[in-house]
Structures are given as structure tokens and as C-alpha cells.
N, C-alpha and C positions, 0 to 999 in steps of 0.2 A: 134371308127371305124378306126380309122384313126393309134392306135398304130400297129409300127413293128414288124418284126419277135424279134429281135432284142432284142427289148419293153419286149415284151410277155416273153423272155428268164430272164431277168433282174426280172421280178416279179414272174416268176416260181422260182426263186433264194431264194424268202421270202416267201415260203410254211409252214415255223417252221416247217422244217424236222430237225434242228440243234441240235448237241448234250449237247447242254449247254445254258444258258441264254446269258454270255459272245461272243459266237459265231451267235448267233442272233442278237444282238445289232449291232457285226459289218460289218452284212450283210444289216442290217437297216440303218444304216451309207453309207455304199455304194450307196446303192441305192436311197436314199436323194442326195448326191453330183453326179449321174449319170440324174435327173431329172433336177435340179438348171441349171445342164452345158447343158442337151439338149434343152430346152425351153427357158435360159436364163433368167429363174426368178430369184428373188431377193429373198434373205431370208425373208422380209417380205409379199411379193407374197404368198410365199411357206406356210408361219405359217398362213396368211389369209386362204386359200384353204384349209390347214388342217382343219382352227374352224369350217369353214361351214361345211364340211363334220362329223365333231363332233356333232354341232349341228342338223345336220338331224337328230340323233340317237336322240337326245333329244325331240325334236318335234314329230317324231313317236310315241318315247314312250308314250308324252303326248295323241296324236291320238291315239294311242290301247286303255289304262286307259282310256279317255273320252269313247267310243266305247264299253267297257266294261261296266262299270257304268251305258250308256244307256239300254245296253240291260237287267241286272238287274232291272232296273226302270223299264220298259214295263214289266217285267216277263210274256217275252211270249215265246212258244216253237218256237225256231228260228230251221229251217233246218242246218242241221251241215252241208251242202258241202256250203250253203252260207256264215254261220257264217264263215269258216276258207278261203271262196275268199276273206271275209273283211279284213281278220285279214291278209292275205296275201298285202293287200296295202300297209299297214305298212312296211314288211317286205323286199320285192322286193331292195324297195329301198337303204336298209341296206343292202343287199347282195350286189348292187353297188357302193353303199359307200365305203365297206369293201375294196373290189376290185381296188380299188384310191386310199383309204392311206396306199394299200401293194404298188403300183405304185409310191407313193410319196415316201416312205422310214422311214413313220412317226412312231414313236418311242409311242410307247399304251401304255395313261393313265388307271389305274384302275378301275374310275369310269366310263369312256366309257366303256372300255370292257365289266364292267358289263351290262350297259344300252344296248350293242348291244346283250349281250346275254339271256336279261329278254325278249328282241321284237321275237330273235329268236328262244326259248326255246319256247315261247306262243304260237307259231305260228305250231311250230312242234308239240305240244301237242295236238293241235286244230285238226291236219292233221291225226294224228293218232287215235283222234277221229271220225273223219270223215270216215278213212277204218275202222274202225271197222263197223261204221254203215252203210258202203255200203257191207261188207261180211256179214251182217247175213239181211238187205234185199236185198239181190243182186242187188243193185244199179247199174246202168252204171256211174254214176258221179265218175270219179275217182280223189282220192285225188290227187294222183301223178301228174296231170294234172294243179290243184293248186298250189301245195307246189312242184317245182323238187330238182330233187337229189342235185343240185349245192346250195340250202339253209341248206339244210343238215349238206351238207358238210362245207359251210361257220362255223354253226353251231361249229363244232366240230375245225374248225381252232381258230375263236377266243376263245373257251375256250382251248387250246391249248396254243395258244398267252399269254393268262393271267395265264397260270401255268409255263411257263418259265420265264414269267416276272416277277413274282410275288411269289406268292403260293398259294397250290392248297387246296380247301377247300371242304365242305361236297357237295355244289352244282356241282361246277364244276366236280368232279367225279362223280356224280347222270349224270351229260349229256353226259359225254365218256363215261359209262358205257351203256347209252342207244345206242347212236353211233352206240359201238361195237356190242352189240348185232343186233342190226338193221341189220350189213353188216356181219353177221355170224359169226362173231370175236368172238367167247363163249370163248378161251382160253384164251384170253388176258383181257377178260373182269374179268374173275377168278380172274385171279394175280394181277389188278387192286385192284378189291375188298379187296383181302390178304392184298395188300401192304398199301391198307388204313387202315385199320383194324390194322396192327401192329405197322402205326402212329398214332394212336388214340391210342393205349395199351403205347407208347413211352410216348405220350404227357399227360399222368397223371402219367408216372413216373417222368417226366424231362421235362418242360417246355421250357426248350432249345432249343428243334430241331428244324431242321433248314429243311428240305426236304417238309415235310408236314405240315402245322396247320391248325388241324382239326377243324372244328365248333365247338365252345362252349359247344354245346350239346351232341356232338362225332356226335358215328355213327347211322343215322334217318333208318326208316323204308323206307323212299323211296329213299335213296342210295341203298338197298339190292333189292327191290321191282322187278328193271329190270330183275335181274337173276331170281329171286325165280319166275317169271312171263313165262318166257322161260323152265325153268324146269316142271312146270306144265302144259305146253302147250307139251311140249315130252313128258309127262310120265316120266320124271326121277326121280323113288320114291329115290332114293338111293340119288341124289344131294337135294331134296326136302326137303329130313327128315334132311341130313347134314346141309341144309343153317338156316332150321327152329330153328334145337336145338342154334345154333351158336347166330340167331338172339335173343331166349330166356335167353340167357346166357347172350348179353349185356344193360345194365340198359336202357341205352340212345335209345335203340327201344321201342318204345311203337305201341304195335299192334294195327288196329282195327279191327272193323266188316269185310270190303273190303278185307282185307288181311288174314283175318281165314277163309272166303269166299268161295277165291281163292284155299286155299289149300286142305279143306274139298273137294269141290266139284270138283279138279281135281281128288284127291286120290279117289274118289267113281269114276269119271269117267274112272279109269283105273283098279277098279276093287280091290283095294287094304283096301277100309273098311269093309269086310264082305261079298261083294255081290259075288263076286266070288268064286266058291267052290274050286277051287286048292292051294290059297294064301298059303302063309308060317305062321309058330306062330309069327312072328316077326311084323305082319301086321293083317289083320281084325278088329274085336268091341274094342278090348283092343288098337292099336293103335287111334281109334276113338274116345275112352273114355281119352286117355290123352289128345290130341291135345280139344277136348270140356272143358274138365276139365280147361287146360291154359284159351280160349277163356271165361270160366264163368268170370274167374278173372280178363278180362281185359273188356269185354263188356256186354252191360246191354240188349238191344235189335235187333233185324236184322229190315233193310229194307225191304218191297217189295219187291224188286231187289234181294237183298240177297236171301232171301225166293227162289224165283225163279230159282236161280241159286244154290241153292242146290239141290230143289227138280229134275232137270233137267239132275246133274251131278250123284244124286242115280239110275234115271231114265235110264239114258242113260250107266251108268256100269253096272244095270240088265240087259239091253237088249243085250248089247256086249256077256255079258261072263255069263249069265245062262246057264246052261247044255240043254240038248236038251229034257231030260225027262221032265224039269219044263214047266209050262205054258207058250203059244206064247202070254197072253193078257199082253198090255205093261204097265197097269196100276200097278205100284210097290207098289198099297195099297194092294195088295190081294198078292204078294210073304208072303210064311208062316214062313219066319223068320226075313224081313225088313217089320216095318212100316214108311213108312214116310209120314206124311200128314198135310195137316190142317182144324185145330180142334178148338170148341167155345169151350171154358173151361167156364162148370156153377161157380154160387158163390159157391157151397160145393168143388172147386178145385180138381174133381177126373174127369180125361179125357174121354171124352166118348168114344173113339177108343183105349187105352190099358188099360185104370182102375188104370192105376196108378195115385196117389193124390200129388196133388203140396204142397207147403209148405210155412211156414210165415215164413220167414228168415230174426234173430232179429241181432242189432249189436255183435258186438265178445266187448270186451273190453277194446280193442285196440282203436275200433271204439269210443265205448260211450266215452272215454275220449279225442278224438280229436273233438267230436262234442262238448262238454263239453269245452276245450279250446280254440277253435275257435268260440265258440259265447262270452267267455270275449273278444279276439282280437277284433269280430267285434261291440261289444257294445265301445270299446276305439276310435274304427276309425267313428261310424257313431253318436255318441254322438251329436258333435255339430251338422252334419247338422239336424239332429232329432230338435235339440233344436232350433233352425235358424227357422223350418219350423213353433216347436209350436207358436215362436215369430209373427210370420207372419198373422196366424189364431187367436191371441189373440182381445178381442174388445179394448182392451188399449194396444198398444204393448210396449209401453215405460215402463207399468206398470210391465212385466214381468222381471224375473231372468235374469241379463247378467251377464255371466261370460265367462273369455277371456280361462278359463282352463273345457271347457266341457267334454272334450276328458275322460279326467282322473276323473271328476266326473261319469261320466255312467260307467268305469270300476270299477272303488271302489264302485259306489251303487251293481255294479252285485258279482263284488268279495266279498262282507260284506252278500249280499244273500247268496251265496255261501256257506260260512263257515259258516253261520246261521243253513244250511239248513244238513252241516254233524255234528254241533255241538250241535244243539238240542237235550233234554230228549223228551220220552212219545214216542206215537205211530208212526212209520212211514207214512208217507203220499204217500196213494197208489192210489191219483187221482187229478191229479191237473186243477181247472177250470178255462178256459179265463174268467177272469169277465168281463172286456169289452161286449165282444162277446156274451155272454149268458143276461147281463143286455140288448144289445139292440137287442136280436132276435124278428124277426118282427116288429120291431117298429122303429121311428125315435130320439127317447131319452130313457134314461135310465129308464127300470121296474126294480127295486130290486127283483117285485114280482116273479121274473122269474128265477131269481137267489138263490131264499130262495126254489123254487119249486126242483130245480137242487140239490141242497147240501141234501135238505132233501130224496130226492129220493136215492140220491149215500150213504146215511149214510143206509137207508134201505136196500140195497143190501149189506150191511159189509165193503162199502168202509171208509178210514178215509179223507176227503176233504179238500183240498188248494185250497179258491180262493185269484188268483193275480189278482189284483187291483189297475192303476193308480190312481196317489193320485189326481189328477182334477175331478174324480169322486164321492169325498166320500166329497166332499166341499156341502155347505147348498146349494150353486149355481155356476154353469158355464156356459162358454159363447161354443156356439156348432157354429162352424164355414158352417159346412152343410146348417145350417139353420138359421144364420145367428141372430142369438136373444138367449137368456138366458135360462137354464134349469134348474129348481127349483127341490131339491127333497123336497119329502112329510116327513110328519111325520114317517109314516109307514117306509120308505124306510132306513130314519136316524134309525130305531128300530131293523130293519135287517141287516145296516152294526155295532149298538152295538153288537149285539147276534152274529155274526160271530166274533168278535173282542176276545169276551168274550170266544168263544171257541177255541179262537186259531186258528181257521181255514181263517183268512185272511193276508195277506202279503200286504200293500201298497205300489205301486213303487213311489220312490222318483219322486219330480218333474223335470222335462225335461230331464229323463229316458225314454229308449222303453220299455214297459211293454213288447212285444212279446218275447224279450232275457228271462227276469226273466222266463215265464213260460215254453218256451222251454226248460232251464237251470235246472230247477225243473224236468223235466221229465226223464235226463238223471245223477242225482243226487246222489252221493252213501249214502247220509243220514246214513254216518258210526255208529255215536252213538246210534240212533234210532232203524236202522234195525239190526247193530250186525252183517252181516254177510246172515242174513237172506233173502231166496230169495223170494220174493214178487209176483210171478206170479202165475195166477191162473190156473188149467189143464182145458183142456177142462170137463174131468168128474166130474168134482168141486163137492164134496156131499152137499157144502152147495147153490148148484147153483147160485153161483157169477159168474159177467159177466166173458168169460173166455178171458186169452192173460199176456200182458208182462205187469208187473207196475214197475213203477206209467203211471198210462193211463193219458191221457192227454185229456180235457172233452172239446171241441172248433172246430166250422165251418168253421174254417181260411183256407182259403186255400193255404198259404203261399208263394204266388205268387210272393210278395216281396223279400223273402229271401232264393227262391229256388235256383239259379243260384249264389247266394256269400255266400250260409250258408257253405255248405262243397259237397263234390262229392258226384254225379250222385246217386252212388248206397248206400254211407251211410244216401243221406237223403230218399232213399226211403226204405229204410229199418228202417229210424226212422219213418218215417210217416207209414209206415204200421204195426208198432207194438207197437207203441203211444197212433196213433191217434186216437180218438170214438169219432164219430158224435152224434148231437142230434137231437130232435125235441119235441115240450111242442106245443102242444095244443092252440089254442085260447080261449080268453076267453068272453063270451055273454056278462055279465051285470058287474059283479064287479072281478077284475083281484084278489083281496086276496079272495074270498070268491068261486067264482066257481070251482069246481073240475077240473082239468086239468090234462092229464097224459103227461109224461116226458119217452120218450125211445132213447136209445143209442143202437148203432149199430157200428161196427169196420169200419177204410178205406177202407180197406182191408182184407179180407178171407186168402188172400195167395198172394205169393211174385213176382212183376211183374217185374221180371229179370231172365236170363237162367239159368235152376236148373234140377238136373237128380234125380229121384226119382227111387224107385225099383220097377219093375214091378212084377205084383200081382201072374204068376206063375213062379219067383224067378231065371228068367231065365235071368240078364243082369240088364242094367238101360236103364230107359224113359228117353231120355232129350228134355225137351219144351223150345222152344224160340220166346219170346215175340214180337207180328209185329209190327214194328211202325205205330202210330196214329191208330191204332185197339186195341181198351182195352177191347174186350175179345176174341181175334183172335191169337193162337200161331201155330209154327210150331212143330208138335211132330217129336221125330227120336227113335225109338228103333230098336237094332241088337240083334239078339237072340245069347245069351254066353251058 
């Protein structure tokens, strides 16, 4: 309250309007020895009064992240004009911090800067959350009221601050870019963008440069995001299609759902994929079918939300720009050249609103052998603790295997399967069973009889059978940790793992091995000398009625909950599970489990492939494309444009 005109002149001086780093410093130098001489502090006066003010930033920070954390823990739907008052506590303060160490003349370390601008960046995100949700419920709570323009602006000063000081990197440009746009600065937000863009192009020819270093990564999706966000919000198909091709051209974007979202449903909301009858060739179905085409390849399913905001943005460019002879009803299932809706897809996968049928889409080759090298990686890396944990569950633990090199034993037992498995003579194996799995379905210890029922069933249908078999199973006895006491096999049981022995048809996995790698490994197997070349799948019109799908089928309940998230991506493993996998189910049995009759049926995971896929529609007029809803498994959103 209490500074000058004077004052105020003096700290207007350290705006980083400067043209240079050198020329900043030694306005920040002035303004230090203009402070010391008016108050008479001491230089350690001065460097005390700076920590504190450093440290508020750090304390905040601490307070936002605590404040965050909590309100994840409650996971409850907090109102967003309160959420971002909170989050404004934090930040108030740092805007008057900021405003003292441009007074002091204090010369800005990096990892301040950062910390002031992780509190201020959360805080404006928060805020821009906030108007959003007060313009589509017409709130009175206005953000601006929370968050003013002087945080903003703070904002854009200290990342400013840290790109003179310093250099400027993928964040810092993602927050001047939003900035600019914020205060109608589209021009300079352009050149912005360019100039990043040709120091990311610079900095993989020449690591040298000195102007910009970019992130590690290059250039992210949400460096571009602000613009591409602003153009879709004009209608500027012409900046939209340029930013989009540009972003698909660099490795280091990787899209998602949120961001093909955005674009689909502004282009329909301006009339540009089909719905409009004046468009140019340059635009309607066929731009619509690229831009899905890109989207299959990079996302497996939409949100709700998504969902939403497609359907809303078809909705809303038939209603603009239908001719006046079409219909006034605004429901866009009934225009007779857009369908868009949503649809329960049955198990025969043929849609009930255009009749076109979805598809089981198996790995490419590419696929099968990355799946195939990445379970030896991950049998190398989880070896020991595998083996740690059998130690643990043993009734004698001292009495088990220790070895200090497990690592390297589970890859050599999977790699020796391996080459086992392309170096063998005789028939290909075109069905490989979890023995575990099937030995204890229904029961709390191992039936053999269940598994003698399995093999003999899949050999009746013309399959030839693999069952993989830990080796603590096929022992006279072992100790079952579940249940804490010993599991004896019978006579019978020892008779049924000879007769698989003898026919070749069992694989034992070594001990303190995961048996789950081997049979997965087997599924995805080129078994070169075996098959020859020869392709293994059955058609669905099979004359010899063999179950129909891709082999080797993989015969097991597992539902792989373990090793869905580190086996490999999203959409290669649900494309192995869906053209793998066959469930089963055998029968209980009354009096004597070898003697009663029991039937044995197998049924596939999956009918057809739950990821975005365009299929033709049945009067030949274009393609369907279905996209699968999150946590709705059999709820999709269809899209078709009549070509």
C-alpha cells in the first residue's frame, strides 16, 4: 500500500518486455540495488525476503497436490466454481509473491519458475473449466470473478521470465500459446507454433541449438491442442484440415479419442462431412472416412462423452444446413442418407439399424511376432518374482529351488519351448489347453478327469491338442497353498498324465516357470516345420464342421487380468484374446467323475472385434463405422454417410 509512484515505475521496468536475456538481467540488477538503497536492507535482509517468497511457492504447491489427492480420495463430484475458489487459495498468493520478487529485483531460479508456474497453469485450467460449465448451464457463477485477468496475466509473465532466462521448452509454449489465444492473439500464436515446430525439426538434426530445446518427446498433442481448439470452434475447415495433416505427419503427436472428437464433431457441426448438400468433393463421406480411418489406428473405444458430442455435432449440422425441402424432424436417425445412432450389437455382430456385420479382427504379423517377443521379455523380467512368490507358498520354503539367476532361467525355459515348438516333426498343434485351468475347473484341486474329458472332445472335433502343464502338478503330491494341506493324485490321474505323455500331446513347464507365458507363447507360434507354411484357420462354412476361427485356439477360463496391462497394447491384446481365445464348460458330475457321461462345450470370447471398425454397408452405398462405448459391452455408436 504503501509503494510510490515512483516504486510502481521501477517494477513496471521488469515486465520482460526486454529484448534479450542479457538486457533483462541488467534491469534485474538495477532494480535489486534501487530496493537495498531505498529501505536500507542489507544484502542478507534482501536474499532472506527473497527465500520466503520462494518458499510460498513451495508450500502452495504442497497445498494444491494435498487438495488434489483429497479430492480423488472422496471421489465425489465436487462443483467446479468451488473446486477452482480452492484452487484459487493457492494461487492468489503466488500472484503476490510474484509481484515482490519483480520489486526486489530477484534474479529467477528454474525450479521456482517452474513451481510458480505448475500452481498457475492448474489453477487457469481449473478456471477454464469452470466457464465452460457455466456456458452450457448458464451459470451466474462467473469464473472470472475467481480467477482475474491479473493471474492470467502473471501466468504468461513468469513463463515468459523462464524462457529468457533459460529456454523454452514443450510446456512453456503449450501456456503462451493458450495466452495468446485467450487474448485473440491467433497471429502470433501461428508463428509461435511454426517456430517451435522448426526447433523440434532443428533439434533431431543438430543437437546444438541453442534458441529452443524442445522436450524430449518433441512436439505433444497438447502443444497444438490450443489452436486446433480455436479453429474448430470458428469453423476454419481450411486451418483445421492444415493443423490436423501436420500433427499426423509428426511421430511425437500421438492422438486420442478427446482430440478426433473434437474434430469429427466440429467438421459435422459446420456441415463439412456430408450433411450438408452444397459441400465441395474436397470434403463430405470421403473426408470423414479418412480422418475415422486415422482415428481406428490410433483408439480402440469412445467415451460417453464422446459419444455425445458426436452425436450432437451430426445433430446440430443437419439442423443448420438441411435444405428446406428435407424434413423439419430434428432426430438425424431418420435423414435418408446419415445414420447415426446407438445401437445393441447381438452376438451374430450384424447391426440392427444398417445390417452391416462387424468383424473378428486377428493380429497382422507384425502383431503376432511382437506379442510373441514380448512375452519372452516379460517371462526374463518377472521370472524371479514368479519364483520369490512360489518360495513363499511352499510348506517347506527352505526346501525349494534358490537360484540367484532366475531371470535368465524362465527365459531360456520359454525360449527352448519356443524352438521346440517351430522345430518339431508331425502334426501342427491347432489347440493349445491351460492345464492348470481345466485340471481345477470347478473344483478346489486338481481332476485329471476333466482334462482327459477336454483333450478327448478337441481330438473328436479334428483338433490336434497341447496341454501345458506346470511341473508341480504332474508330482505323486503337492502342497496347495489355497488350502493350505497336500494334494495327492490318484492312480487314475498318474494314467492320464502317462497317455498324454505318450501321445505327445503334453509340455511340462519347468519348475519356477509361469506356465501362463508358455501357453500364450504356443498360441501365437509359427510352428515352421510342422505347419510348412500352412494356414491353420478354420472358415466358418468348414464342411467338416470344426469349431470355426483362427488356430491354434487357445482352450482356458483365464481371464488374464494379470497380464492385460504389461502384456502388450490395448488393441493387440484384444485382438489376441478375441481370435484365441475359447472358453469352456464340462458338466458336473453325480456319482463317479471317470464314469459319468459329461459333456464338454466351447464357445469363442468373442464373435467379433470390440474396437472401431467400418464395415460395408449391405446396399453398397459407403461404409458403417461402429464405435465401441466405454464400459458398455454391447452398446456401440454406429455412423454411416451415404457415398
Amino acid at each position: 500500500r504503501a509503494t510510490t509512484a515512483r516504486e510502481e515505475e521501477h517494477i513496471r521496468t521488469t515486465k520482460f518486455v526486454h529484448t534479450d536475456k542479457k538486457s533483462l538481467q541488467k534491469a534485474l540488477q538495477q532494480q535489486s540495488l534501487r530496493v537495498l538503497q531505498q529501505y536500507n536492507f542489507t544484502q542478507a535482509e534482501h536474499s532472506f525476503i527473497t527465500r520466503c517468497l520462494i518458499y510460498i511457492g513451495d508450500a502452495c504447491a504442497k497445498l494444491q497436490q494435498q487438495s488434489q489427492r483429497q479430492t480423488r480420495q472422496q471421489n465425489q463430484d465436487i462443483d467446479t466454481t468451488t473446486n477452482t475458489r480452492s484452487t484459487s487459495y493457492h494461487q492468489l498468493p503466488i500472484v503476490v509473491a510474484w509481484y515482490k520478487l519483480k520489486q526486489l529485483g530477484w534474479m529467477p531460479g528454474d525450479t521456482c519458475l517452474s513451481t510458480y508456474m505448475y500452481i498457475l497453469s492448474t489453477t487457469c485450467a481449473a478456471a477454464a473449466a469452470a466457464t465452460a460449465t457455466d456456458s452450457t448451464t448458464n451459470s451466474s457463477n462467473s469464473s472470472i470473478e475467481l480467477v482475474p485477468p491479473v493471474c492470467e496475466d502473471t501466468l504468461l509473465e513468469v513463463v515468459t521470465c523462464h524462457d529468457w532466462m533459460y529456454q523454452s521448452n514443450e510446456k512453456t509454449v503449450s501456456i503462451r500459446l493458450k495466452g495468446l489465444i485467450g487474448k485473440g492473439r491467433v497471429e502470433e500464436a501461428e508463428e509461435l507454433l511454426a517456430l517451435y515446430v522448426q526447433e523440434c525439426d532443428k533439434h533431431k538434426q543438430n543437437s546444438d541449438g541453442k534458441s529452443i530445446i524442445p522436450d524430449k518427446n518433441g512436439l505433444r498433442l497438447r502443444t497444438c491442442l490450443p489452436l486446433m481448439e480455436h479453429y474448430c470452434q470458428s469453423g476454419d475447415v481450411e486451418s483445421v484440415l492444415r493443423l490436423y495433416r501436420q500433427m499426423h505427419e509428426t511421430p511425437s503427436v500421438h492422438w486420442d479419442a478427446e482430440a478426433y472428437t473434437l474434430v469429427l464433431s466440429s467438421l459435422a457441426r459446420f456441415g463439412y462431412l456430408g450433411v450438408a448438400r452444397n459441400i465441395t468433393n474436397r470434403y463430405g463421406p470421403e473426408l470423414f472416412e479418412t480422418i475415422v480411418r486415422d482415428m481406428a489406428e490410433d483408439v480402440l473405444e469412445l467415451s460417453p462423452e464422446a459419444v455425445t458430442s458426436l452425436e450432437s455435432g451430426f445433430r446440430e449440422g443437419l439442423r443448420i444446413h438441411r435444405t428446406s425441402a428435407e424434413s423439419l424432424n430434428d432426430d438425424i436417425e431418420t435423414h435418408n442418407s446419415v445414420i447415426v445412432e446407438r445401437v445393441e450389437i447381438p452376438s451374430n455382430g450384424t447391426c440392427p439399424s444398417t445390417g452391416a456385420e462387424l468383424r473378428l479382427l486377428s493380429l497382422d504379423e507384425s502383431q503376432r511376432q511382437h506379442v510373441h517377443d514380448t512375452l519372452l521379455e516379460m517371462a526374463k523380467q518377472r521370472s524371479h518374482e514368479f519364483a520369490n512368490n512360489v518360495r513363499k507358498s511352499q510348506e517347506n520354503p527352505s526346501d525349494a529351488l534358490c537360484s540367484s539367476n532366475t531371470e535368465s532361467l524362465g527365459y531360456r525355459a520359454l525360449s527352448n519351448f519356443s524352438e521346440w515348438l517351430d522345430t518339431r516333426e508331425g502334426d501342427p498343434f491347432t489347440s493349445i489347453v491351460d492345464g492348470a485351468n481345466v485340471a481345477y475347473y470347478g473344483h478346489s484341486s486338481v481332476h485329471y478327469s476333466s482334462l482327459k474329458l477336454v483333450v478327448e472332445r478337441l481330438e473328436e472335433m479334428g483338433e490336434t491338442p497341447l496341454v501345458v502343464m506346470p511341473w508341480k502338478y504332474i508330482q505323486p503330491s503337492f502342497y496347495v497353498s489355497s488350502l493350505k494341506s497336500r494334494d495327492i493324485l490318484t492312480e487314475k490321474d498318474g494314467e492320464v498324465i502317462q497317455w498324454l505323455q505318450e501321445k505327445e500331446m503334453m509340455y511340462v513347464v519347468p519348475r519356477l516357470c509361469l506356465d501362463d507365458y508358455f501357453w500364450m507363447l504356443a498360441s501365437v507360434s509359427n510352428q515352421t516345420n510342422s505347419r510348412r507354411g500352412k494356414d491353420l484357420s478354420v472358415a466358418m462354412d468348414d464342411q467338416e464342421n470344426r469349431f470355426a476361427g483362427m488356430r491354434p485356439m487357445l482352450v482356458t477360463n483365464d481371464q488374464m487380468r494379470d497380464h492385460k496391462l504389461d502384456l502388450l497394447g490395448p488393441r493387440e491384446f484384444r485382438r489376441w484374446y478375441s481370435c484365441h481365445i475359447v472358453n469352456y464348460h464340462i458338466d458336473n458330475y453325480k456319482n463317479d467323475e471317470w464314469q459319468d457321461e459329461r459333456n464338454v462345450r466351447f464357445y469363442p470370447a468373442d464373435y467379433y472385434s470390440r474396437e472401431i471398425q467400418g464395415n460395408a454397408h449391405p446396399s453398397g452405398k459407403g461404409t458403417v463405422w461402429h464405435f465401441p462405448i466405454t464400459n458398455s459391452s454391447d452398446w456401440w455408436l454406429g455412423i454411416w454417410i451415404e457415398q
